[in-house]
C-alpha positions in Angstrom: 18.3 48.5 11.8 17.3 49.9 8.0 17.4 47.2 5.4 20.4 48.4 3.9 22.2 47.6 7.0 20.9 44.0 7.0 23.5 42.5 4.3 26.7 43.5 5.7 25.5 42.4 9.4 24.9 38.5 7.9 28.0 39.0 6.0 29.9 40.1 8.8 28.2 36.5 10.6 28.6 34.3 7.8 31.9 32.6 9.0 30.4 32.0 12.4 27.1 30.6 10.8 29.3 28.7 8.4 31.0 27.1 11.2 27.7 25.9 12.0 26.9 24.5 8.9 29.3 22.2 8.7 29.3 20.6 12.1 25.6 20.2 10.7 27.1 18.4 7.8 29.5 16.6 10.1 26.3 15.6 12.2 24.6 13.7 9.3 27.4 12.0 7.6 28.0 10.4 11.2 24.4 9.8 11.3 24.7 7.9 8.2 27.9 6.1 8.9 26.4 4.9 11.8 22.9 4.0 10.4 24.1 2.5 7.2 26.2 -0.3 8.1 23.2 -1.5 11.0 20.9 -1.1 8.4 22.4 -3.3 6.2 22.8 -5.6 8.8 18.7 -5.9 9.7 18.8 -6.3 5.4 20.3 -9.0 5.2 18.8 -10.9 8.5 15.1 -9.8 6.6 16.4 -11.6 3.3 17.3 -14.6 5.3 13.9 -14.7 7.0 14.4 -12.9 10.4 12.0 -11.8 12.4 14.4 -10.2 14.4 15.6 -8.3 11.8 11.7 -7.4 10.5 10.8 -6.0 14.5 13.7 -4.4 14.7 13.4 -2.4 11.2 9.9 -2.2 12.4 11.0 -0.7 15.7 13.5 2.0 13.9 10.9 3.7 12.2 8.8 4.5 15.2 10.3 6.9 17.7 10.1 10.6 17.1 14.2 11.7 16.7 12.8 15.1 18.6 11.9 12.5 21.6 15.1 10.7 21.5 17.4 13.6 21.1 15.7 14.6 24.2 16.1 11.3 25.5 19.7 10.9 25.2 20.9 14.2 26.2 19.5 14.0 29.3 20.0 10.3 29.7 22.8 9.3 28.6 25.6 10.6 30.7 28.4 13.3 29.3 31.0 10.0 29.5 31.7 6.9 30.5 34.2 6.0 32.5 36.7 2.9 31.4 39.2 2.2 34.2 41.6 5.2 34.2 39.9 6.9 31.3 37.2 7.9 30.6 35.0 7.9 26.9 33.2 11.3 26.4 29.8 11.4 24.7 29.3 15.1 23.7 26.0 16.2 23.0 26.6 16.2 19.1 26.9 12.5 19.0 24.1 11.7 20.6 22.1 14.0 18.3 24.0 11.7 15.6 22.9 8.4 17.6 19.4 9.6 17.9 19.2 10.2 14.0 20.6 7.0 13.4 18.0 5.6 14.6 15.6 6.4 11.4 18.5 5.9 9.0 18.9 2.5 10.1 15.3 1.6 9.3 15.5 3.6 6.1 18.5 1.5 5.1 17.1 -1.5 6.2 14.3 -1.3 3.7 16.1 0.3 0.9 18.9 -2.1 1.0 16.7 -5.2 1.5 15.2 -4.1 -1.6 19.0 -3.6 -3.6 19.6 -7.3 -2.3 16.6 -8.9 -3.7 17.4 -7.3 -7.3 20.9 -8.6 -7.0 19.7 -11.9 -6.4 17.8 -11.9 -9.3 21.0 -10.3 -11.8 19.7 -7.1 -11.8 22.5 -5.0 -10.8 21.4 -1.4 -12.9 18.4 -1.5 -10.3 20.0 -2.5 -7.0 21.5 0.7 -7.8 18.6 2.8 -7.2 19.8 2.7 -3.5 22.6 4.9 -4.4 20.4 7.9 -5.1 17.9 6.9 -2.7 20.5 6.9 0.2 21.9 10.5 -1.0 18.3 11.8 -0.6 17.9 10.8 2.3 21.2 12.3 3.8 20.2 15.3 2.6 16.8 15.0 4.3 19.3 14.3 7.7 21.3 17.4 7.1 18.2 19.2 7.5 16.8 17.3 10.1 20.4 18.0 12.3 19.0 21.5 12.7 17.3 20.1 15.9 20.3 19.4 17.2 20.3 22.8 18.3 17.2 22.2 21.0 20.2 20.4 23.4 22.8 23.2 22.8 25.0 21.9 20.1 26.6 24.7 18.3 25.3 24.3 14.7 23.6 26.6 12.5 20.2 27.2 14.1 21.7 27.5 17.6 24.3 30.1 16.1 21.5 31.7 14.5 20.0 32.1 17.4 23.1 33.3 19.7 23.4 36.2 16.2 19.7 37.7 17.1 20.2 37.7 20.4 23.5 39.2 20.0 22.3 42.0 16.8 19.0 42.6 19.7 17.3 44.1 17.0 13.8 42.0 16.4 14.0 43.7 12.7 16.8 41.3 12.1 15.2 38.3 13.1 13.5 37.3 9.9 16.7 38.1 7.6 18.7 35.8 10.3 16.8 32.8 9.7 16.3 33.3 6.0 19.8 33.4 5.2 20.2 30.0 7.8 17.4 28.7 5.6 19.5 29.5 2.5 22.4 27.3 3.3 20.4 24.7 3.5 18.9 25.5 0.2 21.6 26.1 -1.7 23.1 22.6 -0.1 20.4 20.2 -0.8 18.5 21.5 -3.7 20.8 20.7 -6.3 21.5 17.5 -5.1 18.2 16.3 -4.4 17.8 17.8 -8.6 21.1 15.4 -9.1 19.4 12.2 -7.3 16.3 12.4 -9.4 18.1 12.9 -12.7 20.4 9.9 -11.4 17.1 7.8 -10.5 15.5 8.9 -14.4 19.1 7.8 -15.8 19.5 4.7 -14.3 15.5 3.4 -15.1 16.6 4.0 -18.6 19.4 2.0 -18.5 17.1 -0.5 -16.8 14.7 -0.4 -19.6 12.1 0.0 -17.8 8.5 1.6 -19.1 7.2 1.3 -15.3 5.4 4.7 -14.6 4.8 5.5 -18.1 1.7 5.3 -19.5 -1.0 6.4 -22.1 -2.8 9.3 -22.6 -6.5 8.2 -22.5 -7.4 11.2 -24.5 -5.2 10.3 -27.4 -4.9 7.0 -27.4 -8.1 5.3 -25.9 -8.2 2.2 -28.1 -5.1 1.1 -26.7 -6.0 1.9 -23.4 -9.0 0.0 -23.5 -7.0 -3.1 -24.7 -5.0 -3.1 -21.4 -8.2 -4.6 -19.8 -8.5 -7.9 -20.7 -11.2 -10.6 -19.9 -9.5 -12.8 -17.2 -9.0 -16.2 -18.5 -10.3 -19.7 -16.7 -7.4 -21.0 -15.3 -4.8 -18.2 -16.5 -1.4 -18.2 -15.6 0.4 -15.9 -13.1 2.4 -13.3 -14.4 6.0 -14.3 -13.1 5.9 -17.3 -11.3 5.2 -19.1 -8.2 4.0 -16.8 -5.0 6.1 -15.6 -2.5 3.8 -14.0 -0.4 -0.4 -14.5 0.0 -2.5 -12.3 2.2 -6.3 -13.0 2.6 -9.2 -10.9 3.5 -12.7 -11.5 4.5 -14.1 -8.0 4.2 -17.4 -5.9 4.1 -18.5 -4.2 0.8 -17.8 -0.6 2.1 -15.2 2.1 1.5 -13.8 1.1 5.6 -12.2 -2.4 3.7 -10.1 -0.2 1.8 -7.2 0.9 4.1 -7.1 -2.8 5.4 -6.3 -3.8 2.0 -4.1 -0.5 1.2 -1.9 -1.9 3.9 -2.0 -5.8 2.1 -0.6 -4.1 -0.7 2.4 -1.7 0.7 3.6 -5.4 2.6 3.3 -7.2 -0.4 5.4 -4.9 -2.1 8.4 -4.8 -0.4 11.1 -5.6 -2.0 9.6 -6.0 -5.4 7.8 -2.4 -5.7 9.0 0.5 -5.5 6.7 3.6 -3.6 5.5 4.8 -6.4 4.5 2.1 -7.8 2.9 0.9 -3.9 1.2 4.1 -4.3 -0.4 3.9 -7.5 -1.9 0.0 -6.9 -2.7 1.3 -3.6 -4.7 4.4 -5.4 -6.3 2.3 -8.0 -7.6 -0.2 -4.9 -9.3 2.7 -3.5 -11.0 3.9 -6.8 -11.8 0.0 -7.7 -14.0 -0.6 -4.2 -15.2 2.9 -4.4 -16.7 1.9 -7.7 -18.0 -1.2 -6.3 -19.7 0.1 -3.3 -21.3 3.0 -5.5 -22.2 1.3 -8.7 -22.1 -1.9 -7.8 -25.0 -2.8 -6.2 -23.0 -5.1 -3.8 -23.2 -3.2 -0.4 -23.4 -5.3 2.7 -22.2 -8.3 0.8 -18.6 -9.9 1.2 -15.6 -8.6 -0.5 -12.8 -11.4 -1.2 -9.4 -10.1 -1.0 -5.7 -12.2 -2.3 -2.8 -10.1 -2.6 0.2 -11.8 -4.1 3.4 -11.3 -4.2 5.9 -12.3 -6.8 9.2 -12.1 -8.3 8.6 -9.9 -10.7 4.7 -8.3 -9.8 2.5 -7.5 -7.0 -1.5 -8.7 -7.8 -4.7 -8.1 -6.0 -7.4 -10.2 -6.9 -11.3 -8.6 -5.7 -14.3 -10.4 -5.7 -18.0 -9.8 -4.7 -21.6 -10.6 -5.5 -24.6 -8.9 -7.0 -25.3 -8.3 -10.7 -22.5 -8.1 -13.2 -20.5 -4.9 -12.1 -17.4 -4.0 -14.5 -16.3 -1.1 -12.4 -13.9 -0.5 -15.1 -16.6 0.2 -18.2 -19.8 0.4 -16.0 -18.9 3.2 -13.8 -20.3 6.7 -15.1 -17.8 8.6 -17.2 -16.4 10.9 -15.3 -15.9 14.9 -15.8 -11.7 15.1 -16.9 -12.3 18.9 -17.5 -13.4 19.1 -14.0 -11.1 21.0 -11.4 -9.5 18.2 -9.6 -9.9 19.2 -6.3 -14.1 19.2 -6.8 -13.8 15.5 -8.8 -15.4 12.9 -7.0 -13.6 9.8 -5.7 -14.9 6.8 -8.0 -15.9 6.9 -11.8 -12.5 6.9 -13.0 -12.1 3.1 -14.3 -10.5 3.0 -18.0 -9.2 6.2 -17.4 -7.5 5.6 -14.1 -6.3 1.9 -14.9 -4.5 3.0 -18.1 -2.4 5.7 -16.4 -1.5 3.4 -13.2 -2.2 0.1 -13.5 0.0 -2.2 -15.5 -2.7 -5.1 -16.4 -6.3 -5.2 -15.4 -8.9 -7.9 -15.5 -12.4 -8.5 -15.2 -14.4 -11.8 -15.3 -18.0 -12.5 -14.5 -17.8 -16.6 -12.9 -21.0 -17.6 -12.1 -22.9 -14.8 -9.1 -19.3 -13.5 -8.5 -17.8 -10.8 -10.2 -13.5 -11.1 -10.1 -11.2 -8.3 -10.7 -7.3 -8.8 -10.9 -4.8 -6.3 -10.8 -1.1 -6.5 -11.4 1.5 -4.0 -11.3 5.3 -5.2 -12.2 8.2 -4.4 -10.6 10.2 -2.0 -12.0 12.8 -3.4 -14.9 10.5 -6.3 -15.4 10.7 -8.4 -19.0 7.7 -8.2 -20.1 5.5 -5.7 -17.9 2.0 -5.1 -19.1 2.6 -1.6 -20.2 0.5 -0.5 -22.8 2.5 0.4 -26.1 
């Protein structure tokens, strides 16, 4: 087959592959008709308390839909039978059972979180699930392409019965780029759409969460953000919601332990960027401390607290004073990022994730706080 030959055979095949497509599309909105309303379900049980509702959320993001596609095909039977009838279960809805599986733990979280912010008034940010849940469909359209593995007749499956029916292995490649494309030209644009949506609606939060100074213009003012941590201070919103408490080592192992404190203290009040960047900063913090520090082999106390309106994790260890914010070495910006170091960042780092920062020295212990705010919060510590 000569190239020029290759556009009118996948025009010739585009109605059959664009059957395809949509029972692909058809696939996921079931997936999400089913998923949504369960999810919902296990959100409101966790907002109530449930553990139930926890495991079970717990449980849905676990299994591999590959597995359970697998699982129910050959499982499940083709139909059940219900007296003089019988109930038919074709193959493409247990590929949409088996993908409902993850969309009903997505839900559950993302929904748990839209809950909490309309208890609290905020109805601009319980809307973030809206673009969060379109995402995330589009994420399922492409995932229904493994569908095809238990011989339903969507796109990858018709793609397949094309090259085998074409039998030229020149053809191959075009036949799955052009599947590829429909997929591409489907979910690109709106996953564009979702972030502008996301962008439009933090604005009309007012919230200043994620943005922060540039350290190389505005240094002063990032320097400010780090303030000496009061005797006796004040929380930042409130009374707790949520403690966690470690014993750990001085060494760079504590720091996923922690890193996980963080990401379950922050559901439902942070979202994952925002988890991300605490849990970031956590890593550069101990890394400093185990470096610079001069604490190895001592004990690192760990609090992580969760609030209304903020997530904090309090650090403290022994040995000499140690401000791993201003007593770390300076580090090389102009470096290439990949050959940076981890540790050294401090200032530089807190200013661009952290929303407040403390440091105290109380007697042989040094105590670090760090607080990042939800996102619409009055009042976050961003830095003007």
């Amino acid at each position: 087959m000569s190239a020029r030959d290759i556009l009118p055979m996948l025009l010739a095949w585009t109605p059959y592959l664009g059957v395809g497509f949509l029972i692909n599309i058809g696939i996921s909105l079931l997936t999400m008709a089913i998923g949504t309303p369960l999810g919902f379900l296990l959100a409101r049980g966790r907002q109530r308390g449930s553990r139930v509702a926890g495991f079970l959320t717990a449980a849905a993001r676990v299994p591999p839909t590959f597995v359970l596609i697998y699982y129910l095909a050959y499982v499940v039977p083709p139909e059940i039978p219900l007296g003089a009838f019988s109930l038919p279960l074709p193959d493409w809805l247990k590929a949409s059972l088996a993908l409902a599986v993850a969309v009903t733990g997505f839900v559950s979280d993302n929904a748990l979180a839209a809950l909490r912010h309309l208890e609290r008034g905020e109805k601009v940010e319980a809307l973030y699930f809206i673009p969060a849940w379109t995402t995330y469909l589009l994420i399922i359209v492409m995932a229904s392409s493994t569908a095809s593995v238990i011989g339903v007749p969507e796109i990858v499956q018709r793609a397949n019965t094309v090259i085998a029916a074409v039998g030229d292995p020149r053809a191959i490649l075009w036949i799955y780029l052009y599947t590829m494309l429909w997929f591409l030209v489907l979910c690109w644009p709106l996953a564009r759409l979702m972030a502008y949506a996301k962008l439009r609606l933090g604005q009309r939060a007012g919230t200043a969460t994620g943005a922060r100074v540039d350290i190389g213009e505005r240094s002063a003012l990032a320097e400010e953000s780090l303030q000496a941590l009061p005797e006796g201070d004040v929380f930042v919103s409130g009374q707790s919601v949520l403690d966690l408490t470690f014993d750990l080592p001085v060494s760079n192992d504590s720091i996923a332990t922690i890193q996980s404190g963080v990401e379950e203290a922050g559901e439902g009040v942070l979202d994952s960027a925002a988890v991300f960047r605490l849990s970031l900063a956590v890593e550069e913090l101990v890394t400093n401390v185990v470096k610079y520090g001069g604490a190895e082999g001592g004990r690192l106390a760990v609090v992580i607290y969760r609030r209304p309106d903020d997530v904090t994790v309090e650090l403290g260890y022994g040995g000499d004073a140690f401000d791993p914010f201003r007593d770390a070495p300076e580090p090389d910006l102009d470096a290439p990022l990949e050959t940076r170091p981890i540790g050294g960042l401090g200032v530089h780092l807190i200013s661009n994730m952290i929303d407040r920062a403390y440091y105290r020295r109380q007697g042989d212990r040094n105590l670090l706080r760090l607080v990042m705010m939800r996102s619409g919060a009055a009042g976050g510590g961003i830095v003007p």
